[in-house]
N, C-alpha and C positions, 0 to 999 in steps of 0.2 A: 644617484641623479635626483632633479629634484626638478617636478611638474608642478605649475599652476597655470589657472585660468586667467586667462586676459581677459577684461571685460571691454568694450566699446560703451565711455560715457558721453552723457549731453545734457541736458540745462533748460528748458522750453518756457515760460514766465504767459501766463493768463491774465490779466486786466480785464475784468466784469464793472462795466460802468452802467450807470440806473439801476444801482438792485433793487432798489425800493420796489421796482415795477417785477421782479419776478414773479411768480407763484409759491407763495407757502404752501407746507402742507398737501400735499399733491405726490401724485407719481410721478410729476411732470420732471424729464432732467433735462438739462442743459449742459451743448456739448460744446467743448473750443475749438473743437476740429484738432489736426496735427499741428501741434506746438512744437515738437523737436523730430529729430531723427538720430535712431544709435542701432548702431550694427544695420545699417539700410535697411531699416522699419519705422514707421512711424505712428507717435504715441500721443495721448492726446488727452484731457482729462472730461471727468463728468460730474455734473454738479447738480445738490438736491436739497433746497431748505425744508428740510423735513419731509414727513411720506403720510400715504394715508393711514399706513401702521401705526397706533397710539403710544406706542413703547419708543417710536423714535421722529416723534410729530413735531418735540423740541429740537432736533440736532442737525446740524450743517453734515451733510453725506458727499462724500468726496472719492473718486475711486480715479484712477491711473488705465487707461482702457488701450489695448493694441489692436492699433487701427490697417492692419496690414493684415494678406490674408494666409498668414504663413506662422507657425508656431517658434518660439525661440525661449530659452532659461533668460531670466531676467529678475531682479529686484530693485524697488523705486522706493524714493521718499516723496514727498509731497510736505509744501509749506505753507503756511495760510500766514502773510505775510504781517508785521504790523509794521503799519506805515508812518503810526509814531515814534515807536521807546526803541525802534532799531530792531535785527534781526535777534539780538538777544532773548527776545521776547514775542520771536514766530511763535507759533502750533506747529510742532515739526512732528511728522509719521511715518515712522518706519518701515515699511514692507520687510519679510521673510524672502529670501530667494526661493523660484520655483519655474515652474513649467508654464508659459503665458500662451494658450491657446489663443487661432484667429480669432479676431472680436472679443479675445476676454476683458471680463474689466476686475479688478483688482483694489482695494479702497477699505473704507471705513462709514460704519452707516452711523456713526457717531464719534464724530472728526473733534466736535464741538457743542455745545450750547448754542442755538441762535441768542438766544439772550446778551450771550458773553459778545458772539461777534457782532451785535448789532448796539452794542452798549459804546454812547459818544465818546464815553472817556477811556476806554481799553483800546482803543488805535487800529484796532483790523480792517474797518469801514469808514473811510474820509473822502468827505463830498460823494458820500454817492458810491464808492469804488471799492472793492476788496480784489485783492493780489494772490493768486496761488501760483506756485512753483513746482514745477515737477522734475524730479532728479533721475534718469533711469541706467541702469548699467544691466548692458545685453549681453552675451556667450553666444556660442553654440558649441557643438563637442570639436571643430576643430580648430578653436581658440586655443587647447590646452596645447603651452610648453615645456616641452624638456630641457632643461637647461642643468650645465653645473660640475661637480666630481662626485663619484661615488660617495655616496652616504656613508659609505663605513669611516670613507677620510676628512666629513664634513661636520664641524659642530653643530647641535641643532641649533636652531633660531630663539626659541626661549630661554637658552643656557646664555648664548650672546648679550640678548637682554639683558640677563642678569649678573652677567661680566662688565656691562655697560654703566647698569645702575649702580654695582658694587665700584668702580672705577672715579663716580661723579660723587658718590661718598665720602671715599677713603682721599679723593683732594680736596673735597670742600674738609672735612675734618683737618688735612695741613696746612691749611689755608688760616682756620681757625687758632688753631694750635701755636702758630707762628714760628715752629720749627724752620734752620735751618732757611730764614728768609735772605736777600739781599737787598729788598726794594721797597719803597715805603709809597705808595698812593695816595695822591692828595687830587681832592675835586679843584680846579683854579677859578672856579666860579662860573655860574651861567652866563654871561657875560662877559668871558677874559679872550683875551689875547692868543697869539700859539704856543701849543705846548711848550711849555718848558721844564730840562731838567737840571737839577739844582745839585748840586754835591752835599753833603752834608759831613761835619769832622769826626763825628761820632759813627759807631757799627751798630746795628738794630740788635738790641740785647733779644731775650728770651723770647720776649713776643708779650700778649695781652692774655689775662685772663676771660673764661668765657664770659662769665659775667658784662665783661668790657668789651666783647669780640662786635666790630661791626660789618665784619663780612658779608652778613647774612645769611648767613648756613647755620647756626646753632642757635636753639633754642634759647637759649637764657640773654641775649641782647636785651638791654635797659633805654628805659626810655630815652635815658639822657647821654645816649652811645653815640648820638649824631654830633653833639657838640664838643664830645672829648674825640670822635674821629677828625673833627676837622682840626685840630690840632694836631693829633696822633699820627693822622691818616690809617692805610690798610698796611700792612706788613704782608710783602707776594714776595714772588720768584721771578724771577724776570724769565726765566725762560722758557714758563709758562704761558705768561704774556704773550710773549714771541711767539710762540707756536703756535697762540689762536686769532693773532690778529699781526696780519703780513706790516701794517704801519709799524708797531710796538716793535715788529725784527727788526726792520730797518732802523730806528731809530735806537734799539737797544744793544744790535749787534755789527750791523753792516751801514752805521756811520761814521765809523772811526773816530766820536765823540769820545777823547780821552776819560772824560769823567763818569762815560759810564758802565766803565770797565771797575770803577771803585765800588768797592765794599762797603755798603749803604748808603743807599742817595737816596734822592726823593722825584719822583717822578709827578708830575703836574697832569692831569687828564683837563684838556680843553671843554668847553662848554657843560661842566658837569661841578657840581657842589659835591659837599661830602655826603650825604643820602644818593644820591646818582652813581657817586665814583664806586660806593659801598655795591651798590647793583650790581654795576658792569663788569667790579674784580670776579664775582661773585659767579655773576653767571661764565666767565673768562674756567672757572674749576668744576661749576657742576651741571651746566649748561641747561641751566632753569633758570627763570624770573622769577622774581621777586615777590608773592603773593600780594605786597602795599605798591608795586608797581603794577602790574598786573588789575589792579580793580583800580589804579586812576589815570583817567586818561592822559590828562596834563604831564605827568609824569611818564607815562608811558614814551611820548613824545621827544621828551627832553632824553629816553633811554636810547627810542630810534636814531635821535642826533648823534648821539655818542657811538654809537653800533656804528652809522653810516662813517663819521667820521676816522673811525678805526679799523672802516672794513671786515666787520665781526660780520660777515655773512647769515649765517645762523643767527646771530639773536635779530639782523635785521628784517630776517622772516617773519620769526614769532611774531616782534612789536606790530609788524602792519598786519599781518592775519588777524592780531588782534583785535587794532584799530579798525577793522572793516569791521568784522564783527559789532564793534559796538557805533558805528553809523547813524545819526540820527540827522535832521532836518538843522539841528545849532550848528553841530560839530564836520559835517559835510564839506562846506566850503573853506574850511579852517585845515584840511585836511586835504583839501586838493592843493592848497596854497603850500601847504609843508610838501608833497610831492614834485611840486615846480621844484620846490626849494632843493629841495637832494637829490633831483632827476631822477625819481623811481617813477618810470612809466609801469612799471604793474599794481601800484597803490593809485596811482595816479585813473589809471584802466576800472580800477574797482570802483571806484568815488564818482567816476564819470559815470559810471554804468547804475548806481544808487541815484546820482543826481536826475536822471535822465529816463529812466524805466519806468517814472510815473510822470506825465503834463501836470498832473494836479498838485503833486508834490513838490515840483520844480518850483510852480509858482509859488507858494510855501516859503520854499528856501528864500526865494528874492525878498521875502518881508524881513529877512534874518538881520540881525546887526553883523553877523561873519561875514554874509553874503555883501553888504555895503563895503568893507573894509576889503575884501575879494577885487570888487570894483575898482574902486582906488588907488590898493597899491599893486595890483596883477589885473588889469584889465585886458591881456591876453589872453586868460583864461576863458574867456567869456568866447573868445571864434573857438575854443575846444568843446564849449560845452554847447553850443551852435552845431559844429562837425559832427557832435557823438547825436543830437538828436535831428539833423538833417542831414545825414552823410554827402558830403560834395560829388556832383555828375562827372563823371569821367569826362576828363578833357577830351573835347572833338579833335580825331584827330586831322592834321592840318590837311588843308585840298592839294591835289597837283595843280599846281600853275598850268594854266591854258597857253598851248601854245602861239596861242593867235593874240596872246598877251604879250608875250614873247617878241613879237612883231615888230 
């Protein structure tokens, strides 16, 4: 059988506006009061620009305090947010799980630098404001579940793993290889039409050397792999394809398209070049991204189009997890506007809640040139981003008709 702890999380966000006017250097702290609640307690943080201590008279002191009068196991992060360069570029602090006694408080008496966070150009303090976030995940002893079949008939969890990774290996390598392919991938351009697949007269010989492989899984890719893949295209399996992406079955199995029952054709991926289409085979065998996709946003974008477009599930998580992650003040509005666009209301949920968690940053974003372009060509977004920071009064509900109205 196999027991674990369930924890009860929650999320509580701090806006300290005027810090100019705090107290440095002082015992003095500064409390938020209860910011969240998890496991029906509530937590709340405390804050301290330096102390009268000399060894921490420089540093931002921060601790996670349990404001209830009852003890409970618990572990918190805390984030000192920055409200320029994105969350990439928090102070994020770990807590150890442990025992939170009533009124304990829990923290770091050297979170930071005051210098660092009080410096115009490092982004933690604008107009006036710094942003702390508090993450807390609570237990207690009758959280713990049982669940499962006997362990002796159960593989462990780290062998799986490693059955996992050795799995996303050994196809990215057939992938590479070009063993035993039947289907050739071509990007139809960022701008084309709908998919189409094309017959071709000829059978996909051998495959590519690594040298030449633009899968993306082996090392040895040359610079100038982009431009012989868009001729070449990727050499796959289609019924690879087909198993990770419910469009590619339909259209490779259960459309009764005669041609693509033949023995090497070429399949067209909609809105993707040949560096995109190279992505998407790629992550389709070893279910990672691309590390040159991965660090540019632009591109990331045009991967989530492709994902959304094929219903790759999976990779359409990674690309937005991503894309929040890297959130800033330009890419914001640009980013809500791609959520209209593909209907992900949980990207869509994330961007409004960054847009919105700060009045000062909002205003911000309105000087953007995204934010102009937002306006213009989705100016429905604007009563969401209205909603998410006024939430709408519940409709009254309607009176009973007087009967003497009636009359």
């Amino acid at each position: 059988m196999v027991s674990r702890i369930i924890p009860d999380e929650a999320v509580g966000r701090w806006e300290i506006q005027g810090l100019r006017r705090f107290q440095r250097r002082s015992s003095k702290a500064y409390s938020s009061g209860p910011i969240l609640v998890s496991g029906s307690m509530h937590f709340g943080l405390l804050l301290r620009l330096g102390g009268k201590d000399s060894e921490f008279a420089s540093d931002l002191q921060v601790y996670a305090v349990n404001l209830s009068g009852r003890r409970t196991m618990g572990q918190h992060t805390i984030r000192v947010a920055n409200q320029v360069r994105g969350r990439d570029f928090d102070v994020v602090l770990h807590g150890e799980p442990g025992l939170w006694d009533a009124k304990s408080e829990w923290g770091w008496k050297q979170a930071m630098s005051l210098e660092t966070l009080e410096d115009g150009e490092a982004g933690f303090v604008v107009d006036d404001v710094l942003i702390l976030e508090l993450h807390m995940q609570v237990w207690e002893a009758e959280a713990v579940r049982t669940q499962g079949t006997p362990i002796a008939l159960m593989r462990p969890h780290t062998k799986s793993a490693i059955v996992a990774a050795s799995l996303s290996a050994d196809l990215g390598a057939l992938l590479c290889s070009g063993r035993a392919t039947d289907i050739t991938v071509h990007g139809a351009g960022l701008s084309s039409g709908p998919a189409a697949v094309t017959p071709t007269a000829r059978a996909v010989d051998s495959g590519v050397t690594k040298a030449e492989c633009e899968c993306g899984s082996c090392a040895g890719g040359s610079s100038s792999a982009s431009s012989r893949s868009s001729e070449c295209g990727i050499r796959a399996h289609k019924i690879i394809l087909a198993a990770r992406s419910p469009v590619l079955e339909r259209m490779l199995f259960s459309s009764g398209m005669r041609e693509t029952q033949q023995q090497g054709f070429e399949l067209r991926l909609e809105g993707a070049d040949a560096r995109i289409a190279g992505w998407f085979v790629r992550f389709l065998y070893s279910d990672e991204v691309a590390i040159e996709a991965w660090e540019d946003q632009e591109a990331l974008c045009y991967l989530l189009t492709v994902a959304h477009r094929y219903q790759v599930q999976s990779l359409i998580e990674k690309c937005q997890a991503r894309l929040v992650e890297q959130l800033n003040e330009e890419s914001a509005p640009e980013r809500l506007m791609m959520a209209e666009m593909l209907d992900s209301p949980g990207l869509k949920a994330a961007v409004l809640e960054y847009l919105c968690g700060s009045h000062r940053r909002l205003a911000r974003v309105q000087n953007t040139e995204a934010f102009t372009r937002l306006v213009q060509s989705r100016p429905m977004l604007l009563g969401e981003i209205l909603a998410t920071l006024v939430p709408p009064a519940a409709k009254r509900q309607k009176l009973e008709i007087d009967e003497k109205l009636l009359a």
